[in-house]
C-alpha positions in Angstrom: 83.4 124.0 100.8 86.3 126.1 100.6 87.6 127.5 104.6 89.9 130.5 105.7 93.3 129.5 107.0 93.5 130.5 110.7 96.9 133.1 111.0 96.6 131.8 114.7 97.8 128.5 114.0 100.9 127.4 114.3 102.3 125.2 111.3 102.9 121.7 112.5 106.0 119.5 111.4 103.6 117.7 108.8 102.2 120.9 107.6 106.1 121.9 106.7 106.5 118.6 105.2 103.4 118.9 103.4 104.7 123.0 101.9 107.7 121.3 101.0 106.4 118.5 99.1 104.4 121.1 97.2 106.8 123.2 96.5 108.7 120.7 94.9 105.4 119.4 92.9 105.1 123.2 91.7 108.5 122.8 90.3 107.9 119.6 89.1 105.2 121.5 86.9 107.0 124.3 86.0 109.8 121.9 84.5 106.8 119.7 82.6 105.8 123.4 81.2 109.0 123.7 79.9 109.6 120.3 78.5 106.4 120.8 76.6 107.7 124.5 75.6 110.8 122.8 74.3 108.9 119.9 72.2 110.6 117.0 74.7 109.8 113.6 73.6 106.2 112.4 74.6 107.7 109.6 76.6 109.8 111.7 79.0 106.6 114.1 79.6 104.8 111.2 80.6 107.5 109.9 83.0 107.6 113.3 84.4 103.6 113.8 84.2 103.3 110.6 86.6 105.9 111.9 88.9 103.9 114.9 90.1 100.6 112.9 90.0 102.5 110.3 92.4 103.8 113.1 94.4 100.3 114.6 94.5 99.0 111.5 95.7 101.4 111.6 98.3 100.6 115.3 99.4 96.4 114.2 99.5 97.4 111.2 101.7 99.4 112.9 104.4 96.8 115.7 104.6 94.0 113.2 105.0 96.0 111.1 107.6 96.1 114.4 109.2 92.0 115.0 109.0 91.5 111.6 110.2 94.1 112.0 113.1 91.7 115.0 114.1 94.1 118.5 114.0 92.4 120.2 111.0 89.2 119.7 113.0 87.3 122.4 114.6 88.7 122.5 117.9 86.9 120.0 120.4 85.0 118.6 117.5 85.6 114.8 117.1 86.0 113.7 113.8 83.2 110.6 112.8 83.6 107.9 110.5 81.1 109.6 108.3 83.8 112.6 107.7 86.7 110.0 107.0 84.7 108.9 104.4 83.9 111.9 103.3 87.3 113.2 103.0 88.5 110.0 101.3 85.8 110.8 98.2 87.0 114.2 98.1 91.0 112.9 97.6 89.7 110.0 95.3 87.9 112.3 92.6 
């Protein structure tokens, strides 16, 4: 179930730290593109391939602790246990 942002809300401090920490995974990919372009040895693609899965993890886990803390919510709309879980499944596939 895919949502439109809201333009009327203001970023948060963990929303910026969130951008940040994809922008850095996005560069993390672009330089696996090139490594692979370049015919780099397996080993250090794979060192590099776990780094941006790590760091993706990391991106999934501060956007859930958001969910579960309630601010990507609709507004007045408490969050059950039922939706934790949910949102937990959709980071764990």
């Amino acid at each position: 179930m895919t949502t439109t942002p809201s333009a009327s809300l203001p970023l948060t401090d963990t929303d910026e730290k969130v951008l940040k920490r994809l922008r850095r995974i996005e560069g993390q990919v672009r330089g696996l593109q090139r490594m692979i372009e370049e015919a780099r040895d397996c080993h250090d693609i794979l060192i590099q391939l776990s780094g941006v899965r790590s760091a993706l993890d990391a991106a999934g886990e501060q956007i859930l602790e958001q969910y579960a803390s309630g601010c990507r919510a609709h507004p007045g709309e408490e969050i059950t246990p039922q939706d934790v879980v949910r949102a937990v499944k959709l980071l764990r596939r």
